[in-house]
N, C-alpha and C positions, 0 to 999 in steps of 0.2 A: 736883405743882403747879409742876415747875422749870421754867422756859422754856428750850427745849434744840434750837429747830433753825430755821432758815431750810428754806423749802418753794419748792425750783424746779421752772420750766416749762419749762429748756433754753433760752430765749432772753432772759428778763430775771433780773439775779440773784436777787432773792425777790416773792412776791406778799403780797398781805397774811394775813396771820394771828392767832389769837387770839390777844391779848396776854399769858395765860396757857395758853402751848402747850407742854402734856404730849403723850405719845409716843401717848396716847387720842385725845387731838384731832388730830394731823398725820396718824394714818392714815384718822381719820374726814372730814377735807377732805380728804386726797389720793384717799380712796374716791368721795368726793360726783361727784366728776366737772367738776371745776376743775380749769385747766390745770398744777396744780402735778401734780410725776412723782414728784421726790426728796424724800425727806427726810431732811437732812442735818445729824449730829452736830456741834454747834458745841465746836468745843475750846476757846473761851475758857469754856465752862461746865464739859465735860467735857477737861480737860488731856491733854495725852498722856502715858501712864505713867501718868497717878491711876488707872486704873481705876474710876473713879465711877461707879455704878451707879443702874440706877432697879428698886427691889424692884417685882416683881411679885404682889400679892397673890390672894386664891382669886377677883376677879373678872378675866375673863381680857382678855388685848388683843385688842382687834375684828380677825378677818382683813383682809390687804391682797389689796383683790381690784381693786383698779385694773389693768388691762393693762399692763404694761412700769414699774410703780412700784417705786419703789428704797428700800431705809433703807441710810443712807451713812456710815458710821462714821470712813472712814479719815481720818487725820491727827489723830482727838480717842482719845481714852483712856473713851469711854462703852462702857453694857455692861448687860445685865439679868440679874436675880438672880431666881429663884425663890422664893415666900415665903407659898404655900399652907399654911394649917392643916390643909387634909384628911388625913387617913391613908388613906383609900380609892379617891380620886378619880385617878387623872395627873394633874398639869399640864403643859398643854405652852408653851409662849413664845411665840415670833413665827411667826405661821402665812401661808406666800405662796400665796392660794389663787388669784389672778390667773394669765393667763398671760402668763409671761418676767416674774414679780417678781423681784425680788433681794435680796440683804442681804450689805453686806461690811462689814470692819474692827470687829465688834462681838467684847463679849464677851460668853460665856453659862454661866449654871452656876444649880445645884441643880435646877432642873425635873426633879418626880419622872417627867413623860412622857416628851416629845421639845421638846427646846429650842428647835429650828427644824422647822416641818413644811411639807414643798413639797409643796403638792396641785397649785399649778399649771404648767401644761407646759410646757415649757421654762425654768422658774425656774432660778436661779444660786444658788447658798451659796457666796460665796468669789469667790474668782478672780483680779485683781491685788492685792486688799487681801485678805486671808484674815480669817477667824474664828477668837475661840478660844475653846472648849468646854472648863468641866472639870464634874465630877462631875452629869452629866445622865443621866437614863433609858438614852434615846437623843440623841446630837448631833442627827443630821438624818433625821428621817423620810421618805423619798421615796415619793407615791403619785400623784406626777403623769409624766406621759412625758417622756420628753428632760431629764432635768434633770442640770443638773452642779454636785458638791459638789467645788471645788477649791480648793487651797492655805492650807486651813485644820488648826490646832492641835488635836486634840482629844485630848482625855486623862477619865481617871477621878477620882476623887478625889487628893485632896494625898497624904491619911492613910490608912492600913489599906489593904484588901482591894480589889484590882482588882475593878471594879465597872462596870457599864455597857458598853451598845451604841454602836459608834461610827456608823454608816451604816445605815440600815435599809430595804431597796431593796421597795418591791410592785407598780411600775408599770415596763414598758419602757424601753430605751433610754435610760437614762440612762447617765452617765459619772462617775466619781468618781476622780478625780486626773488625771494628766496628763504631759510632761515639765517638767522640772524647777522655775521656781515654782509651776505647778498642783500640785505633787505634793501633798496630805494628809499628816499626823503622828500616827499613833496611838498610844497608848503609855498603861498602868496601865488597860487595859479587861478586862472580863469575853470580850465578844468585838471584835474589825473590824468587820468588815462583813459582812452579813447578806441573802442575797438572796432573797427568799421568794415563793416561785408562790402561783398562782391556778389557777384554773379554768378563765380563758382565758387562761393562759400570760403569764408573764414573761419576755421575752428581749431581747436584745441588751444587756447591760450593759455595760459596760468598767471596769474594774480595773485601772489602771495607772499605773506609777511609784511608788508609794505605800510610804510607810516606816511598817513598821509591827513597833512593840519591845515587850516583855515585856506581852505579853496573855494574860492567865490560859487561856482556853476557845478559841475559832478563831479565828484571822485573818479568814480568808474562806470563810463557808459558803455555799454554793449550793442551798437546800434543796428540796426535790420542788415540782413542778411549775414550777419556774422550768428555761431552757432556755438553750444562747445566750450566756453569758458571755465573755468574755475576758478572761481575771487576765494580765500580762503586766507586764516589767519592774517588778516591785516586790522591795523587800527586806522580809524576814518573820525577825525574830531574838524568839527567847524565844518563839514563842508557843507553847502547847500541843499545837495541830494547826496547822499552815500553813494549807490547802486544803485544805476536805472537802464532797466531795459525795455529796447524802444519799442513797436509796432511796426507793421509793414508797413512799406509805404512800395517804390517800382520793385523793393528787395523781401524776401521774405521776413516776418517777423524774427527777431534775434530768442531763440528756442535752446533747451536743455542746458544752462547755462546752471550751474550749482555754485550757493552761498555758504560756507559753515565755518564757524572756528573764527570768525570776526567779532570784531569789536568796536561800539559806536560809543561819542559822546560829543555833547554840547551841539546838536544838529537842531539848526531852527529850521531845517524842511524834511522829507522822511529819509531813512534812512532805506529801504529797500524798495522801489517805485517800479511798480511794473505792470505796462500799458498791458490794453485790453487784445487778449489774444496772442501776447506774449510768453514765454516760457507755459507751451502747453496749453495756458489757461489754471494750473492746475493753482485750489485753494488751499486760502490760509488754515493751520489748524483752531478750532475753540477747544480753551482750556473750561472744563465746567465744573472742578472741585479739585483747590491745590491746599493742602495745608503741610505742616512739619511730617503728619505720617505719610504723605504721598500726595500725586498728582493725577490728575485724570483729566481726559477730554476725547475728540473726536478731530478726527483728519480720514485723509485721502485713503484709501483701503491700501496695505503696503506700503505708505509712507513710510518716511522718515521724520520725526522731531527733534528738533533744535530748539531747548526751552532756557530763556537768556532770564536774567535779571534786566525790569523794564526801569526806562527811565519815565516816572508818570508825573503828568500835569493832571492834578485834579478837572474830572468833569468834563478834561477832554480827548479826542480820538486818533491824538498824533503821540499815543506812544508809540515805542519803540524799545529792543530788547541792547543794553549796554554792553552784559558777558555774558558767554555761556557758562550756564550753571553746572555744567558736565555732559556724560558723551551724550552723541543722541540717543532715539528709542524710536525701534518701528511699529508703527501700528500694525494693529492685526486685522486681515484679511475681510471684518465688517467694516474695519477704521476706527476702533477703541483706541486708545495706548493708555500707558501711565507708566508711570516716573519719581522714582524716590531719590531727591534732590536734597540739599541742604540748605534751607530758605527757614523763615523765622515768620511770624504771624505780623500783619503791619508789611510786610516787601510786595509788592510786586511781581507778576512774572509775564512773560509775555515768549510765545513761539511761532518758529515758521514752520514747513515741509518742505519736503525733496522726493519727487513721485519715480518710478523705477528711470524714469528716460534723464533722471538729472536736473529735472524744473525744481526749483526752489520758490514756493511764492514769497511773497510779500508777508511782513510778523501782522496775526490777527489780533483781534481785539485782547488787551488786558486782563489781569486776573487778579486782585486781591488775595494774598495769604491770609489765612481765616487760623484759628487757634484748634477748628475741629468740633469744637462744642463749645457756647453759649451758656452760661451759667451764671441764672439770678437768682440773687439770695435775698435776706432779708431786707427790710428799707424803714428807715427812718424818718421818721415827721419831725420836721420843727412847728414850734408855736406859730399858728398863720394858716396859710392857705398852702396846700402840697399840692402839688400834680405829679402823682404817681401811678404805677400799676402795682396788682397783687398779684405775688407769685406763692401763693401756698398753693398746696397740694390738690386740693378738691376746693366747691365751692362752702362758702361759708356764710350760713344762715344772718340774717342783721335783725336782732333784738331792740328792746330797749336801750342800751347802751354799749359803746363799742371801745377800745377792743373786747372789754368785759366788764363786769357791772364793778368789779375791785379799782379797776382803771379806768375812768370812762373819760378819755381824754380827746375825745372825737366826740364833738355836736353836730359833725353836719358829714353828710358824704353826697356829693354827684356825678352821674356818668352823661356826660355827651354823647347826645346823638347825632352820629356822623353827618354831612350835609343839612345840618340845621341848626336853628339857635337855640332847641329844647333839651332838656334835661331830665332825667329819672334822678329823684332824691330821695336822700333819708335824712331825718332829723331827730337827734336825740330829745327835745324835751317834748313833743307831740306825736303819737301816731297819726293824726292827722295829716294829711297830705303827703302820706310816704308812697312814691314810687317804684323804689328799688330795694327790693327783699331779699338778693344776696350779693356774695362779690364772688365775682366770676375769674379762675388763674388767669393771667395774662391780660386783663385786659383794664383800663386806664380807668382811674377815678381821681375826684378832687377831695383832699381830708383835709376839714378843716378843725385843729388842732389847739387844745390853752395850754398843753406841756409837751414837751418829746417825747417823745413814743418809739418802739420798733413793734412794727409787723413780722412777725417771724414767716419764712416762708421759704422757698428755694425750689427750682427747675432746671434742667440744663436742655437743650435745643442742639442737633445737629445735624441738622436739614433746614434750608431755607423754609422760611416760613412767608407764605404771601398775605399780603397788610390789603384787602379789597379797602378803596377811598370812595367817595364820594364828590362830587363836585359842592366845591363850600372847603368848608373848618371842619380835619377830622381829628379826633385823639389817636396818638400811633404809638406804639412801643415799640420800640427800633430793636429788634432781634440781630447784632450784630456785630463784628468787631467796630471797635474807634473808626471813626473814620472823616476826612473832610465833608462835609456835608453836600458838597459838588459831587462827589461819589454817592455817598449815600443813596442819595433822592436821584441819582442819574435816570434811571430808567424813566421818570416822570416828564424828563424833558422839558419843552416849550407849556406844560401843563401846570408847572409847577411855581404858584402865586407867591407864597409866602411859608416861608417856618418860625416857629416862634419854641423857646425853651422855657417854662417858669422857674422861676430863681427863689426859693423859698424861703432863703435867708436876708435877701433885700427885699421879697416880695414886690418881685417886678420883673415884666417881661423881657428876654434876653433876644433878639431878633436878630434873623441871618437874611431875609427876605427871600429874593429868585436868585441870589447869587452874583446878581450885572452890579450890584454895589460895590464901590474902593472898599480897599481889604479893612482902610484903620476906620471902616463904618459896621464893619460885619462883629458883632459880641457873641457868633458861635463860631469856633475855629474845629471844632468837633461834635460829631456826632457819637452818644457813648453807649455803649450796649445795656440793655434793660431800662435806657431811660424816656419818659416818655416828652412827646414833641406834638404841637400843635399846628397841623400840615395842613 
């Protein structure tokens, strides 16, 4: 019963209305087909900042089905509340079933349905004044074409349990956020946004710019029979799945759907999920040599890549790409590419693809920045036992005494034999029982030492080098950059018993084991290049 708005026609400031004008009756005159268009919250009733509300009860507010009719909130602090006693029924709020209605600067919350529902085409939710939504069904129901929900607040409830749908797309061509204040604010929902086919197809959506924080279930689903999307520029942190598109099921697979220019973090599920048979089919790229002077790998023939900075968990297969590292780069017509990025040795990188129809897969496996070339140089013995390799040039004959008969600070040398407990040895005060006649670059022996010593020596490597194992104790010289040893030794897998490091200067063994041991039991935190490990 509050009288709460002046009703314009765009050319005089109000026309007449009833002297007791409730939000029933301004849309029931601005319906009738009188020259009033807006109707606009007056902030001497509604202040800005009270939040003042008009409860909506179980009878509902008449749709605004005037062509191009406004409800105009900004500058006043009004707002509707949900306030149905049904348990069974939805209620949904203000319904723009006109086409090009609109509604901005209000607030909306409890509607068990959809708080705002735009059936008509081209309607607006938001836009320079934004909306704000909290604990509704759904915020904004879309089932009309071309509509744009932007720059508006929406969240879940205050208290408990993320709850609720933010955007719920069933009609075309709409667009939901924008650059920077169209963007949308999701945050404390069950899901984002929501795009759901039909049977004559839903396409062209837009997704972009959109911030969207700690959502329980998806960000952005794109589910069967919808087609056409483009999620782009938005950041996605905390949600359980980022972007997932679904499978058929009675509706076609959701297809040609493109991802790029996003950005993910703190996601304990994946960030790009896409069922089988979805978008094309088309795969992920492998990245197979990234370093500071360039990137390389393999994708789809004509691709597109999208090569992000990955967020990596040691050892395991749920990265995921955080930023893009610049623009993309298309493969060529075998499915080469490469990429000169600005990335550092030590980072990660991780990329998706985008095949000519718009399918974007899912980011493939991980990729360590490598420094380009491996380079071991000399190595030092302490007094005791060493576990090292020799990196000189050529192989080097073993005399009487070693490194030379001026220095002979080496009495013993052994080389293990891979899958076994036996040894080839030398030993300085006997020729007797010498085994091993020279030292071979590259490969591990044990020197046992009465003073410090350097081996002079040096090689650099830059091409993977494969380390063939044995089932048993092998000696390995890790050709590699630093790296957590869950990486390291990844490819080994469920095969991979134990590593052990020699410590020369406690003389004792440093052990990481299979990796399933707590972190403050592991004494290797890294694996380091040119050093050798007992695998």
């Amino acid at each position: 019963g509050r009288s709460l708005c002046h009703i314009h026609d765009g050319r005089a400031r109000h026309v007449s209305a009833p002297s007791n004008c409730t939000l029933k009756t301004a849309i029931a005159v601005v319906n009738s087909g009188s020259a009033a268009t807006t109707i606009r919250f007056d902030a001497g009733v509604f202040p800005a900042g009270s939040e003042t509300v008009i409860a909506v009860g179980s009878a509902p507010l008449p749709a605004l089905t005037r062509p191009g009719a406004a409800v105009d909130g900004a500058g006043a602090g009004g707002g509707l509340r949900g306030g149905s006693a049904s348990l069974s029924t939805p209620q949904d709020g203000l319904r723009l079933a006109g086409a090009g209605t609109s509604v901005r600067g209000l607030t909306f919350e409890g509607f068990t349905g959809a708080c705002v529902v735009a059936d008509g085409d081209g309607s607006a939710v938001g836009g320079s004044a934004g909306n704000t939504f909290r604990g509704c069904g759904v915020a904004v129901r879309v089932s009309g074409a071309a509509v744009s929900v932007s720059g508006n607040e929406i969240s879940g409830p205050a208290e408990g349990e993320r709850a609720g749908t933010g955007v719920a797309v069933t009609a075309s061509g709409s667009v939901i956020g924008g650059s920077g204040a169209a963007a949308n604010r999701f945050t404390r929902l069950e899901h984002g946004v929501k795009v759901a086919g039909s049977a004559g197809g839903v396409t062209g959506t837009r997704i972009e710019g959109n911030d969207f924080d700690d959502i329980a279930g998806i960000c952005v689903a794109l589910e069967p029979g919808s087609s056409g999307t483009l999620v782009s520029a938005n950041s996605f942190r905390r949600c359980g799945t980022g972007i997932s598109v679904a499978a058929a099921n009675d509706l076609p697979a959701s297809s040609r759907n493109t991802f790029r220019a996003n950005t993910f973090a703190e996601l304990p599920g994946p960030a790009i999920e896409v069922a089988t048979g979805a978008n094309g089919g088309v795969g992920h790229p492998s990245i197979s040599r990234a370093t500071p002077a360039g990137i390389q790998g393999t994708a789809c023939p004509g691709c597109v890549v999208e090569i992000y900075l990955a967020a990596h968990t040691p050892g395991s297969s749920g990265d995921y790409g955080t930023v893009p590292l610049g623009p993309p780069v298309a493969a060529s017509a075998s499915g080469q590419f490469a990429a000169s990025l600005p990335v550092s040795p030590g980072q990660w990188i991780i990329a998706t693809a985008t095949d000519a129809d718009g399918n974007t897969s899912t980011f493939g496996a991980s990729a360590r920045v490598g420094a380009g070339a491996v380079v071991c140089g000399n190595v030092h013995l302490l007094p005791g036992w060493n576990h090292v390799a020799y990196f000189g040039s050529q192989p080097l004959l073993l005399g009487d005494a070693f490194p030379s008969s001026a220095n002979p600070a080496v009495t013993a040398i052994y080389e293990a034999i891979d899958g076994t407990n036996g040894y080839r040895r030398w030993l300085a005060a006997t020729p007797a029982g010498r085994t091993l006649a020279a030292l071979e670059p590259g490969r591990e022996y044990w020197f046992l030492a009465t003073t410090p010593v350097t081996l002079e020596g040096g090689f650099s490597v830059s091409f993977p080098v494969p380390a063939p194992l044995q089932a048993g104790w092998n000696d390995v010289v890790y050709i590699g950059g630093s790296a957590d040893p869950r990486d390291a030794f990844a490819s080994l897998g469920d095969r991979l018993l134990q590593v052990a490091k020699w410590d020369a200067a406690r003389q004792r063994w440093l052990r990481y084991g299979d990796g399933r041991a707590p972190a403050w039991a592991l004494e290797l935190p890294h694996v380091e290049a040119c050093s050798v490990y007992q695998v």
